[in-house]
VEXPADREN-14466 format. One record per residue (C-alpha): residue number from 1; residue in one letter; x, y, z. Coordinates in steps of 0.001 Angstrom, whole numbers, always signed. Layout:
N
  seq  type        x        y        z
  NUM     a        X        Y        Z
...
END
This chain:
189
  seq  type        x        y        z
    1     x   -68555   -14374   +15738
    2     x   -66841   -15771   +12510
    3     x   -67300   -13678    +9397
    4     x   -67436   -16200    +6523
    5     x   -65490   -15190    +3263
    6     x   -67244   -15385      +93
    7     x   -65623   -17250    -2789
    8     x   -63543   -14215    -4657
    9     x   -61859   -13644    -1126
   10     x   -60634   -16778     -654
   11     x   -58949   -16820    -3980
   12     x   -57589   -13592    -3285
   13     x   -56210   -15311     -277
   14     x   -55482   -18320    -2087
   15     x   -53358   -16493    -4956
   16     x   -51359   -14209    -2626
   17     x   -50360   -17335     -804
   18     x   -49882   -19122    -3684
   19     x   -47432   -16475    -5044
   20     x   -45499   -15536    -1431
   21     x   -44649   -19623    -1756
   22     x   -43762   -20146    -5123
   23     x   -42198   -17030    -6174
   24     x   -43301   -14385    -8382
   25     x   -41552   -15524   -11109
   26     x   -38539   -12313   -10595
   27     x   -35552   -13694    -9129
   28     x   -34803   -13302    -5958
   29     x   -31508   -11188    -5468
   30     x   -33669    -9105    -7598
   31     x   -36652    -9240    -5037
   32     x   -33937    -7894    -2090
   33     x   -33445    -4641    -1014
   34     x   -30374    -3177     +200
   35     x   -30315    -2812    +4026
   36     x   -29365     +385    +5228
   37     x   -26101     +624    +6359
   38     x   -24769    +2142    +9733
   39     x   -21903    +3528    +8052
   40     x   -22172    +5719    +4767
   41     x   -20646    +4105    +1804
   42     x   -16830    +4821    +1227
   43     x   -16399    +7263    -1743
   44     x   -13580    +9166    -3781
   45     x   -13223   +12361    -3461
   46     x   -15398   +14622    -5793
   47     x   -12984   +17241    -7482
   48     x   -14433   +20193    -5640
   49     x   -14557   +18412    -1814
   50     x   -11642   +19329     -394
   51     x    -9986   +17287    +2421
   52     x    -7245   +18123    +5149
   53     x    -4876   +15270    +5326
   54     x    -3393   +15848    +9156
   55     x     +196   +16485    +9691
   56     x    +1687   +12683   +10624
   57     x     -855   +10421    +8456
   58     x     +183    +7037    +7826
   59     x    +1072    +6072    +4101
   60     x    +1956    +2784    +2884
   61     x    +4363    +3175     -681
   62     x    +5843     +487    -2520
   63     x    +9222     +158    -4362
   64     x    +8540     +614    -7901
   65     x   +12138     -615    -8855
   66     x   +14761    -2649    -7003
   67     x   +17793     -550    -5227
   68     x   +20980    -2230    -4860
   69     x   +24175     -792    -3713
   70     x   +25948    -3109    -6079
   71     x   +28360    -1487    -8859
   72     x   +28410    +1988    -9016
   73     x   +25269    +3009   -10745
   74     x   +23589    +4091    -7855
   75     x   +25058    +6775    -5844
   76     x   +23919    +9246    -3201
   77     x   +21411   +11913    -4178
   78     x   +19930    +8837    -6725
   79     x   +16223    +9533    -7046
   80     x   +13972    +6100    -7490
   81     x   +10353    +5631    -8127
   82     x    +7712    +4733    -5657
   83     x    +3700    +4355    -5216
   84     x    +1276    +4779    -2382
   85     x     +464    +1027    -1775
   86     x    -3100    +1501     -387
   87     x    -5416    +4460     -256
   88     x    -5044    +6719    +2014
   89     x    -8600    +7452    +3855
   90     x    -9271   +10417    +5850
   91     x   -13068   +10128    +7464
   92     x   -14157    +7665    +5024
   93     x   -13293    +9744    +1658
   94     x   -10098    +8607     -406
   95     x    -7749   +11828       -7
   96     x    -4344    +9791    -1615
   97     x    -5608    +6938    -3813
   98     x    -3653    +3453    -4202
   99     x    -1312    +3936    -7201
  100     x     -532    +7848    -6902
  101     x    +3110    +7995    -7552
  102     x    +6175    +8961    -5047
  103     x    +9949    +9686    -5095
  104     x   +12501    +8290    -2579
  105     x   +16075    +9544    -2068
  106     x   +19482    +7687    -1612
  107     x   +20825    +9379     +987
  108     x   +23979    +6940    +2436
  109     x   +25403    +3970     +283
  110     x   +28873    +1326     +652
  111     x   +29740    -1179    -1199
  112     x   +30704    -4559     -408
  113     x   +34832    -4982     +536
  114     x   +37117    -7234    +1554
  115     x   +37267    -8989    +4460
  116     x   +33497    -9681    +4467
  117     x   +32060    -6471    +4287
  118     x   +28645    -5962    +3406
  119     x   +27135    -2933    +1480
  120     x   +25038     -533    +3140
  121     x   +22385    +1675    +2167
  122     x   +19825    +4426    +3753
  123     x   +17303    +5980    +1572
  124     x   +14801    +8890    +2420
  125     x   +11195    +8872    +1499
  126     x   +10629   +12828     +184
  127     x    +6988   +13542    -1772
  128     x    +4245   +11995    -3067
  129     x    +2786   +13676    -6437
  130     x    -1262   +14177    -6208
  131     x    -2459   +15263    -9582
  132     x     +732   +18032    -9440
  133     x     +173   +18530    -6017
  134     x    +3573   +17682    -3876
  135     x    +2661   +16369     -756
  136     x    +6115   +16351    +1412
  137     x    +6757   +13008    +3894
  138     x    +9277   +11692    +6168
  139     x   +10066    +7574    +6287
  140     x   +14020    +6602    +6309
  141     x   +15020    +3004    +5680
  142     x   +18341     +824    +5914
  143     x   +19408    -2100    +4150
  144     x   +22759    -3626    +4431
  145     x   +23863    -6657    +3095
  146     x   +24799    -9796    +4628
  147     x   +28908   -10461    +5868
  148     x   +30683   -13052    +5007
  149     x   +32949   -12629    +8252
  150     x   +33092   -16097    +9369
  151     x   +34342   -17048    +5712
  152     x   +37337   -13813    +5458
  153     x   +38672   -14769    +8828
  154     x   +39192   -18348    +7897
  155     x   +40384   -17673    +4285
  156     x   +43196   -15347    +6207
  157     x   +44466   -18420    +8474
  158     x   +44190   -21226    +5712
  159     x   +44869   -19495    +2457
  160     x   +46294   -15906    +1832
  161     x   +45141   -16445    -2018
  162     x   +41299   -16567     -201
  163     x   +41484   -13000    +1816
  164     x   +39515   -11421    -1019
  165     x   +36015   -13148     +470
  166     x   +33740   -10196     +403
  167     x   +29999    -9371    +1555
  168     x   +27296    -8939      -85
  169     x   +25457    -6159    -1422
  170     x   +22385    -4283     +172
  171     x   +19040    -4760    -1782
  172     x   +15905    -3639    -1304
  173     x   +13274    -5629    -3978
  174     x   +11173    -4204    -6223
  175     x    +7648    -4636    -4372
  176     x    +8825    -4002     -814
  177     x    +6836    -1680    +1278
  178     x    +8084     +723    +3293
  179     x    +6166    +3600    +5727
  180     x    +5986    +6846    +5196
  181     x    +4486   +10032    +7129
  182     x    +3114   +13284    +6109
  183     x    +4985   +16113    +6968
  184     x    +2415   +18882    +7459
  185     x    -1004   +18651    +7401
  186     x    -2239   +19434    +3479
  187     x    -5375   +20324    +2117
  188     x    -5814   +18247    -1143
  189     x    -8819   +18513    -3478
END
């Protein structure tokens, strides 16, 4: 048995599937919902949450300034400038955002000599500074520069005026990224 619909229902009807066609009129990224995700959404740390960063934890840091053994300017025991490159995340929550600076250490440096010698140079990454807090890391690093062997051998055999050929210099660019660990694990807040 059919139940017939009198004429305000079927405008009801009519309107409501008038309006799910057309549109209501509100656009229609405003019409979505957000679908629940699986994952929570990532999120900085609040300044009371407190978060253990294990002992070991990867960091990225970039070179804020160029080394170069070149001259004499730099020596060992030189201090240079660093940041972490990318945050650091520790169960989803930042614990060392992108940007927070770091210091790095010359620890071994030669310069370029005769005979196609190329400068050397080792540097040590030491601490990151959170807000004041010193976080302590380990990453070491070598750069040496390229010889010019090939070119001082021949210079002795052709031309005693050429023996002076030397290397080059050991650089590490402004921008390079270099790996760092955490020493201990540290609570950071």
């Amino acid at each position: 048995m059919t139940k017939r619909l009198d004429k305000n229902s079927t405008r009801l009807y009519a309107v409501i599937a008038l309006t799910s066609v057309l549109g209501t009129g509100v656009p229609l990224s405003a019409q979505q919902m957000p679908l629940p995700s699986d994952q929570p959404a990532s999120t900085s740390r609040s300044s009371s949450q407190q978060v253990v960063i294990p002992s070991n934890t990867e960091v990225i840091l970039r070179m804020s300034d160029e080394l170069s053994s070149k001259g004499d300017q730099i020596k060992v025991g030189h201090t240079f400038r660093l940041t972490v490159a990318y945050d650091v995340r520790i169960n989803g929550v930042t614990a060392i955002p992108s940007g927070t600076p770091a210091i790095g250490e010359v620890t071994m440096r030669t310069g370029k000599g005769v005979f196609g010698k190329s400068g050397k140079m080792e540097i040590a990454l030491r601490r990151i500074d959170l807000n004041g807090q010193i976080i302590p890391i380990d990453g070491k690093f070598r750069q040496e520069g390229e010889g010019n062997t090939v070119a001082a051998l021949g210079a002795v055999f052709f031309a005693a005026g050429l023996m002076f050929v030397t290397g080059k210099s050991a650089v590490i660019p402004r921008g390079r990224e270099l790996t760092g660990y955490t020493q201990s694990a540290v609570t950071v807040q």
